[in-house]
C-alpha positions as CSV (number, residue, x, y, z in Angstrom):
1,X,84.3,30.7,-4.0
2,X,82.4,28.0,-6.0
3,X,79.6,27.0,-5.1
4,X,75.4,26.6,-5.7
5,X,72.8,28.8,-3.7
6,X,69.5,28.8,-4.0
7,X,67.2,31.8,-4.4
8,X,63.7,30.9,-2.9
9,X,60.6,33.1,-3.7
10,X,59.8,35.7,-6.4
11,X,60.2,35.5,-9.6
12,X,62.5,38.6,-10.5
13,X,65.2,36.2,-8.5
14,X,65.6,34.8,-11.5
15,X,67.2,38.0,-13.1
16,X,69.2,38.6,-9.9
17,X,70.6,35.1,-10.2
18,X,71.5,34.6,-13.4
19,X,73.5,38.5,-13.0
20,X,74.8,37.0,-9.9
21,X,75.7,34.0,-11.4
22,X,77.7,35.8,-14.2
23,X,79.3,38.1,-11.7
24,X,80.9,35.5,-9.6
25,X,81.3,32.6,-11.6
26,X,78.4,31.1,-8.7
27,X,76.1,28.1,-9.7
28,X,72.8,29.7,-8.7
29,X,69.7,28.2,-8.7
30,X,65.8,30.0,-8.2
31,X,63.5,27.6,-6.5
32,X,60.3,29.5,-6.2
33,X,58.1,27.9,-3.3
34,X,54.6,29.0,-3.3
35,X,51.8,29.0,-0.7
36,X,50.8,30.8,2.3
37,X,51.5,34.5,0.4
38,X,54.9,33.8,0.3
39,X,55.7,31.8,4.0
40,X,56.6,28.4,2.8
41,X,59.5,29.7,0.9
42,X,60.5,31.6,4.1
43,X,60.2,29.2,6.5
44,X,62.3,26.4,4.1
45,X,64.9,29.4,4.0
46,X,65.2,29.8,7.5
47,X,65.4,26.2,8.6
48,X,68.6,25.8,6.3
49,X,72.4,25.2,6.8
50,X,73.9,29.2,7.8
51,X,76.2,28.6,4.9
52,X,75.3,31.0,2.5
53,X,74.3,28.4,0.3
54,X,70.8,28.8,1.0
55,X,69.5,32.7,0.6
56,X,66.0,33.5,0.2
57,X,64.5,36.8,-1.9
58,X,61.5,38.1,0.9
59,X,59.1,41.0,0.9
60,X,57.8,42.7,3.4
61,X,54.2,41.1,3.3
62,X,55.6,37.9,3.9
63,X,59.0,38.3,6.0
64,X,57.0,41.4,8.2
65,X,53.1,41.3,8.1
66,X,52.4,37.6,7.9
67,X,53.8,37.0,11.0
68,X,52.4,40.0,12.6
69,X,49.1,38.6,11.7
70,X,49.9,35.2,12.9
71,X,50.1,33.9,9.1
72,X,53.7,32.8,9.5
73,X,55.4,30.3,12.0
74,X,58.9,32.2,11.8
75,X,60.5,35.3,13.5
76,X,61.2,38.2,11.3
77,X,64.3,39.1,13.5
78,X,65.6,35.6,15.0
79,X,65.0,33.5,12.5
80,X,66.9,35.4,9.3
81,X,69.9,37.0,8.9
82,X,69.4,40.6,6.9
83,X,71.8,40.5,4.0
84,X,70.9,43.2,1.5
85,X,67.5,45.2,0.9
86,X,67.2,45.0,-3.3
87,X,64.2,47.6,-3.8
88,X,60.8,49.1,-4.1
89,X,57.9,46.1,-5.0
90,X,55.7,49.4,-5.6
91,X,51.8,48.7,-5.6
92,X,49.2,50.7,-7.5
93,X,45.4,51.3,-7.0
94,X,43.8,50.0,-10.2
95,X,39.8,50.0,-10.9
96,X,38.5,48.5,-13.8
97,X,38.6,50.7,-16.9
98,X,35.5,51.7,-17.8
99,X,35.4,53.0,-14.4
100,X,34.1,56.5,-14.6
101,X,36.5,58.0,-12.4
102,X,39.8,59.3,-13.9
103,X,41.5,60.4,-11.0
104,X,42.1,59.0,-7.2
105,X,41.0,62.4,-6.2
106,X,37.4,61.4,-8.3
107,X,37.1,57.8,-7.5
108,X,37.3,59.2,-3.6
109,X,34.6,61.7,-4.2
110,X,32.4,58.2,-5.9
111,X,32.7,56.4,-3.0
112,X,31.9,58.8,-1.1
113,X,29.1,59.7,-2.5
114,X,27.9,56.2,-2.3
115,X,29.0,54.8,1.1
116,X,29.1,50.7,1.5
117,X,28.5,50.5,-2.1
118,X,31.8,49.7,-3.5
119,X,34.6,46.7,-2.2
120,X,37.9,46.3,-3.2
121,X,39.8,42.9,-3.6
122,X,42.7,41.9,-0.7
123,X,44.2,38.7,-1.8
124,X,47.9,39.1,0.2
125,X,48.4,40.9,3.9
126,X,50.3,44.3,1.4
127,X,46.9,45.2,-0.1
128,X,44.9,44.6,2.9
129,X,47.3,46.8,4.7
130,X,47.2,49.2,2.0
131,X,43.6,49.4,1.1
132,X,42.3,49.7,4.8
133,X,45.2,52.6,5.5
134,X,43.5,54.3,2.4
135,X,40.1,53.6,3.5
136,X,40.8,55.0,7.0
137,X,42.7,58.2,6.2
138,X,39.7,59.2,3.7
139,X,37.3,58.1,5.4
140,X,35.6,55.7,2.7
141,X,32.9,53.0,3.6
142,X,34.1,50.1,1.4
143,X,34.1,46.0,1.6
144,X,36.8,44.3,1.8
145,X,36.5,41.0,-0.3
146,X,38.9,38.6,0.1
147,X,40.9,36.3,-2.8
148,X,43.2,33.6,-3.0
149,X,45.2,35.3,-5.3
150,X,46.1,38.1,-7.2
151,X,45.4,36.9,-10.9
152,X,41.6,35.8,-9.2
153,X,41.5,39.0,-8.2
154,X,42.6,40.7,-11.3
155,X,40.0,38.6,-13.4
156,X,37.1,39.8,-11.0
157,X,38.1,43.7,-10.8
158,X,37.8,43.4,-14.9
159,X,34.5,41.5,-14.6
160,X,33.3,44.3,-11.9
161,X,32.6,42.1,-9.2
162,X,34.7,44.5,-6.9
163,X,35.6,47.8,-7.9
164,X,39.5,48.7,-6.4
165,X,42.5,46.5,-5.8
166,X,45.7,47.7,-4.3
167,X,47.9,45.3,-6.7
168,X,51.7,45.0,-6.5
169,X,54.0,46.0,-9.9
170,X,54.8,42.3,-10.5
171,X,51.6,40.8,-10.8
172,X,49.5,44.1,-12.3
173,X,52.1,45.5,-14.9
174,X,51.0,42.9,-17.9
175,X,47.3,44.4,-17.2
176,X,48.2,47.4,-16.9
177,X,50.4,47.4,-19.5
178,X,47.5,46.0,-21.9
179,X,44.9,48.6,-20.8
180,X,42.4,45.8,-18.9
181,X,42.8,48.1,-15.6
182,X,43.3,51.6,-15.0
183,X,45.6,52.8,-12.4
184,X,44.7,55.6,-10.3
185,X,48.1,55.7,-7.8
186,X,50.8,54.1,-6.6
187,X,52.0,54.0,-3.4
188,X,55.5,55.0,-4.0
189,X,56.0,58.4,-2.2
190,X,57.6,59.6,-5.8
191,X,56.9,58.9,-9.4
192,X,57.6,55.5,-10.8
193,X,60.6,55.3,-13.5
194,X,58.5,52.4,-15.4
195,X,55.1,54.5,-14.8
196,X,56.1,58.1,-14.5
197,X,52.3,59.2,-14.9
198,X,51.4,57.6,-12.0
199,X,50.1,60.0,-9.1
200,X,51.8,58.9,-5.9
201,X,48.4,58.1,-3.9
202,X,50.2,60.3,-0.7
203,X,49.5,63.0,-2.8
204,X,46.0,62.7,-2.8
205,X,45.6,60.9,0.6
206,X,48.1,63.1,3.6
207,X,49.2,61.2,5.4
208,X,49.5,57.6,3.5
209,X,53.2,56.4,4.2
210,X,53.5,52.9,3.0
211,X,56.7,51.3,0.9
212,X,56.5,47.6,0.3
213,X,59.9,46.5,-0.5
214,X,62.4,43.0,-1.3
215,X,65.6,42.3,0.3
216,X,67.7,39.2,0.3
217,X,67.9,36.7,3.9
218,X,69.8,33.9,4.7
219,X,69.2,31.9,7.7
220,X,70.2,33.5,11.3
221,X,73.8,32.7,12.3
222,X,75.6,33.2,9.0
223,X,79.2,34.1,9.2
224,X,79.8,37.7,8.5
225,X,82.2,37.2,6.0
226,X,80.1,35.7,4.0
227,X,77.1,37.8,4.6
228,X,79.3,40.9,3.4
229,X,80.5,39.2,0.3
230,X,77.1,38.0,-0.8
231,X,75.9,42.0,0.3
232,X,78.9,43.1,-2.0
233,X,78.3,41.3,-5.2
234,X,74.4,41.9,-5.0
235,X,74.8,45.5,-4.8
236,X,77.3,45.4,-8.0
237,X,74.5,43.4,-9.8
238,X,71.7,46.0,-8.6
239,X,74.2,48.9,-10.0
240,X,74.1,46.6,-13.3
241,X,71.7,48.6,-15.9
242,X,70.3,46.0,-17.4
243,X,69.2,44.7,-14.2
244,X,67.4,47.6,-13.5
245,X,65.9,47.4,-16.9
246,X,64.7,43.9,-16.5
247,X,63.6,44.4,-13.2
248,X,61.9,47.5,-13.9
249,X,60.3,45.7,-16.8
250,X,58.8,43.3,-13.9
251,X,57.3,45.9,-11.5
252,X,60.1,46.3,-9.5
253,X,62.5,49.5,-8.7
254,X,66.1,48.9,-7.5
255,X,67.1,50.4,-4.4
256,X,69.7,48.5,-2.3
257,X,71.0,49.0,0.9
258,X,75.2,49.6,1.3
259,X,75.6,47.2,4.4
260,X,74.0,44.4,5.9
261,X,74.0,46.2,9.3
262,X,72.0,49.2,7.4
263,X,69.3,46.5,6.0
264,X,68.8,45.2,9.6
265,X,68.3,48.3,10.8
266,X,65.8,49.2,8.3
267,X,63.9,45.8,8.7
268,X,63.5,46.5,12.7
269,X,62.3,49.7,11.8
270,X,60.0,48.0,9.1
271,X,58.2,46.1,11.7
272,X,57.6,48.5,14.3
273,X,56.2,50.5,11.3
274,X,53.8,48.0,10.0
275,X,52.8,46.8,13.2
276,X,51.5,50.9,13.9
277,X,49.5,50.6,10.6
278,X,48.3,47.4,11.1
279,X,46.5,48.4,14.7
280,X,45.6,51.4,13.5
281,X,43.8,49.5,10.4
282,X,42.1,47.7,13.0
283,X,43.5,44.5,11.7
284,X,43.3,41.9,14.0
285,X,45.9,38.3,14.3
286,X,44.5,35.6,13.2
């Protein structure tokens, strides 16, 4: 079928598009719409025709923990129809690099050592999430100081006006990559193929079970038909290794789901897990 869809949200859509595009002959188009971590993209998604002409690429921080925390005026469940999970947006816990620590194991013993002396940057609901699950389970006094976004919050970690940030793969990786921060884990519960050095931070912190992850949505009440074709031709482009390479090259790990039914499944599962994490944070709604 001919046709032009619209990708909202993200930027690796872009690669995911143009694949898709060359797979199916498709007229795509990426439309990334900012603000809100990631909501107003969502919410223009799920007030669109159920054609399949309008799909949107969501995470979990925005499709499951900003309307947890009352940051979101849409349903994760009634308002989108699940159509494929596309992979692993992996985070990592970066300090600045002249940090004297070298391990996670060593920046733990630090704080420590000096309790309500060190705060870590939370500019989205993921590293919020994240940072306070690490801070409960090892028992760390440390601030949480809040940012608008993740390259303000970037800026100040290298300036040492906080001292951790639980960043995701797709906005770290080009510091990383240039040695302005130094990662200490990720929160993958194996090695990263783009950062296979990386100590999974479960290792070091029992008991630390959180994946933040991408999946494609279209609005509720799409036709299945056309929910399984689109779920068939993204997982062909996800198999694609240059996708995976350019993804990769982005932050971002494939791992797609086989049916659409499957990716519902996990996304129900997904919120009753995030909602745990998030009371037991001690997180409250806004």
């Amino acid at each position: 079928t001919q046709g032009t869809a619209r990708f909202e949200e993200l930027a690796n859509a872009r690669v995911i598009a143009q694949k898709l595009g060359e797979s199916t002959g498709w007229t795509l188009v990426a439309d990334n719409k900012p603000g809100s971590g990631g909501s107003v993209g969502l919410s223009l998604a799920g007030k669109a025709a159920p054609d399949g002409y309008t799909i949107v690429l969501a995470q979990n921080a925005n499709l499951v923990i900003n309307p947890i925390l009352g940051k979101a005026n849409y349903d994760p469940i009634k308002d989108f129809t699940p159509v494929a999970r596309v992979g692993e947006l992996p985070f990592a816990l970066v300090v600045n690099k002249n940090d004297s620590a070298k391990s996670l194991k060593g920046w733990i013993d630090q704080v420590k050592a000096n309790p309500g002396k060190f705060s870590y940057a939370t500019p989205n609901s993921t590293s919020l999430v994240a940072s306070e699950t690490i801070k409960r389970i090892a028992g760390l006094d440390v601030v949480a100081i809040p940012y608008k976004s993740s390259p303000q919050a970037l800026t100040d970690l290298i300036g040492g006006s906080v001292q951790m940030y639980v960043v995701d793969l797709g906005s770290g990786m080009g510091m990383i990559n240039a040695g302005s921060v130094r990662v200490l884990g990720v929160t993958t519960k194996e090695p990263l193929k783009s950062m296979p050095d990386a100590v999974p931070i479960a290792k070091e912190v029992p008991g630390f079970d959180l994946t933040s992850w991408n999946g494609v949505f279209g609005p509720a009440g799409m036709p299945k038909p056309v929910v399984d074709k689109l779920n068939l031709e993204l997982q062909e482009v996800l198999a694609d290794k240059e996708v995976q390479k350019a993804l990769s090259q982005l932050g971002f790990e494939t791992w797609p789901t086989k049916t659409p039914e499957e990716f519902a499944k996990y996304v129900a599962d997904q919120l009753t897990h995030w909602s745990t994490l998030i009371k037991q944070a001690g997180i409250r709604p806004e």
